[in-house]
N, C-alpha and C positions, 0 to 999 in steps of 0.2 A: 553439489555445486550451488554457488548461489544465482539467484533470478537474475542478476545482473551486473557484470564483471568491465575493469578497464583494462581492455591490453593494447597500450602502446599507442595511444590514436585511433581504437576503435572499442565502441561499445557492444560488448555481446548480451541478449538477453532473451530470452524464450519470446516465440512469438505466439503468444495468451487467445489468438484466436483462431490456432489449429489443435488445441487440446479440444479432448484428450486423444483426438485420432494420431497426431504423427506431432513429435516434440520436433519442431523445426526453430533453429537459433537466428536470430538476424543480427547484423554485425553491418550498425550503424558510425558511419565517418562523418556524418554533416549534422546541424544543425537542423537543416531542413528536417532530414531523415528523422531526427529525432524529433520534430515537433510532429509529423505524417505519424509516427509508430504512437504516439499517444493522443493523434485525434481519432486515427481507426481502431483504439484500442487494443493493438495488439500489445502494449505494454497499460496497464491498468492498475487500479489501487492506489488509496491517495499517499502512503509512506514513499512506494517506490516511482509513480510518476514526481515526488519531490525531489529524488535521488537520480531521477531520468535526467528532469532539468536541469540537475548541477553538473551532471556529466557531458548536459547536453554544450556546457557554457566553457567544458574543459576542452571538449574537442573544439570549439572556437577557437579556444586560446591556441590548441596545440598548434592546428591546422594556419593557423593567422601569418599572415605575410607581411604583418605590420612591425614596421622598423625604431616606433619610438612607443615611448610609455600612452603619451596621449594617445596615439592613431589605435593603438590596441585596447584602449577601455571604451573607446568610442563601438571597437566593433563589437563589443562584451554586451554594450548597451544595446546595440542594435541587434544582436540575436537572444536580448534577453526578452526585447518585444515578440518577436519570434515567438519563442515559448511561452511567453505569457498568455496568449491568442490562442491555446489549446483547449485548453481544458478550465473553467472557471469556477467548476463547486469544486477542485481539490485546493483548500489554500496551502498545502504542504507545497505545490506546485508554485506558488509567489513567495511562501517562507525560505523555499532554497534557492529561488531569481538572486532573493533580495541580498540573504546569506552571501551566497560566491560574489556577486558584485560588492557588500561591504568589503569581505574580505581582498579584492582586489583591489578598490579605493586605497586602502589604509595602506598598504602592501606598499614597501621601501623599496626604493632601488629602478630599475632600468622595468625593458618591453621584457625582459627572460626572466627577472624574479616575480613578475605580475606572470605571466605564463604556468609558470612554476606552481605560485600560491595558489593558483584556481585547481590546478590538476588536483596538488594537495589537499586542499578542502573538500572538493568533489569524494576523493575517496575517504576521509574523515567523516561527511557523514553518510558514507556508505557502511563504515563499519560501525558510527556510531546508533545505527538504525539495527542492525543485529544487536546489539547488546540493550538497547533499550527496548524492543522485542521481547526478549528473553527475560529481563527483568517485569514486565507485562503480564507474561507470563509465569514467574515463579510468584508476583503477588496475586495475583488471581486466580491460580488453582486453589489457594486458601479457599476459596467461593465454593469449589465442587467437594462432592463427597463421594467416596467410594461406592460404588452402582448407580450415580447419576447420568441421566438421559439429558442432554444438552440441544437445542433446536439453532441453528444460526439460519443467518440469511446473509444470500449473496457468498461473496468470496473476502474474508480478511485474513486468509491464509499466506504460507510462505509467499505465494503466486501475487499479492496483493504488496510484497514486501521487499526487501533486499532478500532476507530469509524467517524461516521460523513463525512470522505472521502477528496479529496483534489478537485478534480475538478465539483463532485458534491454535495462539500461543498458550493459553489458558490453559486449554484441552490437552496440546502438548505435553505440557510439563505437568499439568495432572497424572495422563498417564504413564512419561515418564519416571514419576512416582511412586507411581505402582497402583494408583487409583485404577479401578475397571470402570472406565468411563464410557458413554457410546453417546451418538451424535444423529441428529434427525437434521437434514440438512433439505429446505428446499428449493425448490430447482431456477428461480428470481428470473423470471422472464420481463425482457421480450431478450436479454443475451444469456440468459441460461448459464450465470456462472457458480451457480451453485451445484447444477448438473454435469455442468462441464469442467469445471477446476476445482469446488470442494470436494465433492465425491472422490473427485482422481488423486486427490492431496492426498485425503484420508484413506481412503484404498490401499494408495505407495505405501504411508507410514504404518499399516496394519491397526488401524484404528478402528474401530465397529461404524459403519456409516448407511443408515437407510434415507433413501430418497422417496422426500412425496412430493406431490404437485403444492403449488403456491396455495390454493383453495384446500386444501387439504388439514391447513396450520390449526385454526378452531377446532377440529374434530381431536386432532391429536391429544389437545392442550384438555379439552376436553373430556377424553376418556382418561385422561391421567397417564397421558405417557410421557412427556416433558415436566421436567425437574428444575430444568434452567434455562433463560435466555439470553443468549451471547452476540452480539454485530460487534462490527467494526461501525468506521465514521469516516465520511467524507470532508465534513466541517463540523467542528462544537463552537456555536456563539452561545450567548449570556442565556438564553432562553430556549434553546434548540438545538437538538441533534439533528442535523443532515447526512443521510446517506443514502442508496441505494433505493429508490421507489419499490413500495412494497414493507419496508422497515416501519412504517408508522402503522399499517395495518395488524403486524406481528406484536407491535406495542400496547394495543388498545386489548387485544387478544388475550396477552401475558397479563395486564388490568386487569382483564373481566376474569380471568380465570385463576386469580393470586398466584402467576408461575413470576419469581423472580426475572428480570430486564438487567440486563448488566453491557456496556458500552467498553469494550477494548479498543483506546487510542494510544498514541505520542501527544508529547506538548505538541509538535509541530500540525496538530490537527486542529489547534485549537485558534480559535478568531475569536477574544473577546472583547476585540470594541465593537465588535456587532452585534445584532437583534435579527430574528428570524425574519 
């Protein structure tokens, strides 16, 4: 199943801050709902809260009781401030506002083909986020080699995605490969989603997974048990990787110790008219 599905006027998608003890679905109708599910983080990761947002602007449409074209982009506009008020270092989150809203503009016809086209888009790039995933991953397992030791941080897994993940999409399709790949994953406090949602990821799909504490990473890198270094991305500007606090520490680490650094994004992560 993927992390997050449209059926009919409601959004279903795991709720990311009862893993790994009890997989509980939430099945979100509002707008609101869906801006609360990605300020508490129960829905997380900057591909799939971009994917949150477009769905989150389908159930406006669906849900809308607006009788002309204007009265309905009006309200598109106004629950797109909604979501924009969430979450601020994910720009995949203002790349998909911006998205469903051009594509409504442009959109021919009455309040039900504008209705229409948001839903349609929303799931568009719901799927177009699997397949670009995946291709993520089939070019960057090129990177690993059979018996490499991989370290990520934080969570850019399926859980982080629609499906399949960005950085340990890598890892995926390595081992789906046939690479004997294994994975040092640590645990990215103060919300522990590398303990909580990498682990459990990699666990499910039978992937080799040791967990050390965050202070632990120097030592590892150190004794030569890391091969390679894999994240995800919150934002790529002109000059800077933003993600997950903690990732620039793992960085300087991977420096000092010649272990390879490597960044699995989407375009959609990327903001280059900005500077850090």
């Amino acid at each position: 199943m993927r992390t997050i599905e449209w059926r009919d006027g409601v959004v279903v998608t795991i709720d990311q801050t009862r893993l790994p003890n009890e997989e509980v679905f939430l099945e979100l109708k509002s707008v609101q709902e869906v801006a609360s599910a990605i300020k508490e983080m129960k829905v997380r990761g900057a591909p799939l809260i971009g994917v949150t947002a477009a769905y989150g602007l389908a159930l406006a449409a669906y849900h809308s009781k607006a009788k002309t074209r204007e009265s309905l982009l009006k309200e598109l506009e106004a629950s797109a401030n909604v979501i924009r008020a969430t979450r601020p270092t994910a720009v995949n989150l203002f790349w998909a506002v911006d998205r469903v809203l051009k594509r409504a503009h442009e959109t021919v016809g009455d309040h039900e083909a504008v209705r229409r086209a948001v839903i349609e888009e929303a799931n568009r790039m719901a799927d177009e986020d699997v397949e670009v995933n995946r291709r993520i991953g089939r070019n960057g397992s090129r990177l690993l080699k059979d018996g490499d030791t991989v370290l990520t941080h934080c969570n850019a897994g399926s859980l982080a995605t629609v499906d399949y993940g960005t950085a340990l999409a890598v890892i995926r399709s390595a081992w789906e490969e046939g690479k004997r790949v294994s994975v040092i994953a640590d645990e990215t406090r103060p919300k522990l989603q590398g303990a909580r949602l990498t682990a459990y990821e990699l666990m499910r799909d039978g992937i080799p997974v040791t967990l050390i504490t965050d202070s632990m990473v120097g030592y590892v890198m150190a004794e030569g048990l890391v091969d390679k270094v894999i994240v995800g991305a919150d934002r790529v500007v002109q000059d800077a990787v933003i993600n997950k606090i903690g990732t620039y520490t793992v960085a300087v680490l991977a420096h000092e110790h010649g272990v390879p650094f490597y960044v699995a994004a989407p375009k959609s992560t990327f903001d280059l008219e900005r500077k850090a």
